[in-house]
Phi, psi and omega in degrees: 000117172303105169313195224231114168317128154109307206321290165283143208265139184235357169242121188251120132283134203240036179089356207258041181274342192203135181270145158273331175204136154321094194286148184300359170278348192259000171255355182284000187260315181309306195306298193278339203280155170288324217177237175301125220201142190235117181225090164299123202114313264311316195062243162306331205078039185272330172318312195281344187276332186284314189302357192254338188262027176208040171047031172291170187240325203290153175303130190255125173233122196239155205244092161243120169321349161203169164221156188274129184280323186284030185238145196275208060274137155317118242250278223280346183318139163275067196303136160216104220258049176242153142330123183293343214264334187267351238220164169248130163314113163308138134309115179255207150252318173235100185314113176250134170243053206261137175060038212253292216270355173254011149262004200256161195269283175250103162316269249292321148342266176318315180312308180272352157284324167289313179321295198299330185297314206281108190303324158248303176227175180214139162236090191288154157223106218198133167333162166236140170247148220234073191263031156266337166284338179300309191275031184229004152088066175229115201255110154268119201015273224276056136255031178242343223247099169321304151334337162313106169269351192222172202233051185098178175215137160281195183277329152301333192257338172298325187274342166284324162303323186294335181304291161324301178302358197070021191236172191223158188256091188248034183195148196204140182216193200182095180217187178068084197253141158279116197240105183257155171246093155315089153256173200239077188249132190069045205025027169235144173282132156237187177227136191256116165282117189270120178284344210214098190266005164296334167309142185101299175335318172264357187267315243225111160320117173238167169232174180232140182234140173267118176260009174236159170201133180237159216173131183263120113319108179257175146266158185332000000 
């Protein structure tokens, strides 16, 4: 028996059309960008409403695979609603690529498009996976997010891929941290999630886990 189209809801909004608050990755743009700025992914544009509302100047060019019709977009944005992959990139100075590369089938492709595009620099941002906090049953986003081709990236698989891609890595950060207390119950490891990560500090072994990794690229 066929179920009924629809009966369940599969497309959601969860808000993220307009940020409520600035994630700290997004000011590393402000800090870093050269000039002239390529923000593959764009969605909203909120990267150009935030640069802008912090008196930046430079030409804004945004890359997204579809746009949203019930949404304003910024009247001055150089919008372009293609496949990054199909499409020719304007020469910029700075590539922005955040949270991008773990949807895509092969990063290092895309990866190596931008390198080359970017007159200075390129700036990532991609999950980090943590799979030793996985074994204390501790779940992170994006491995709940159906959209996602890859479950995160280590640290290692970031510098090989930008290596391939033709690109070198001088800036590197870790942030957006989980902090679990690994015990041992019943003869399973599990992890107690800390909100508060002082709890604990003196009885108790905790670890902190980084769940984002961001990072500057030049070429080669």
């Amino acid at each position: 028996m066929k179920s009924k189209d629809n009966l369940v809801k599969t497309d959601f909004d969860f808000g993220w059309k307009k940020w409520k608050a600035v994630p700290p990755y997004i000011r590393f743009v402000l800090e870093y960008q050269k000039g002239d700025i390529l923000d593959v992914g764009c969605a909203t544009c909120q990267l150009y409403i935030f640069l802008r509302s912090q008196g930046w100047k430079g030409k804004y060019y945004g890359i997204d695979s579809q746009k949203y019709e019930d949404y304003e977009y910024p009247e001055e944005v150089n919008l372009i609603i293609k496949d990054a992959l199909e499409v020719e990139f304007p020469r910029v100075d700075t590539v922005v690529l955040y949270n991008i590369l773990e949807h895509v089938d092969d990063p290092i492709i895309l990866l190596r498009k931008v390198i080359s595009t970017a007159r200075e620099n390129v700036l990532i941002n991609v999950p980090k996976r943590n799979e030793e906090m996985w074994r204390y049953g501790v779940v992170e986003y994006h491995q709940l997010d159906k959209t996602h081709k890859h479950c995160g990236f280590s640290k290692d698989e970031v510098y090989k891929m930008v290596d391939l891609a033709g690109g070198r890595i001088t800036r590197w950060k870790e942030w957006d941290g989980i902090t679990i207390m690994p015990i041992k119950l019943l003869g399973k490891h599990i992890g107690i999630l800390l909100l508060n990560s002082k709890i604990g500090a003196r009885v108790f072994l905790k670890r902190t886990f980084y769940t984002e990794i961001w990072c500057e690229v030049i070429r080669k």
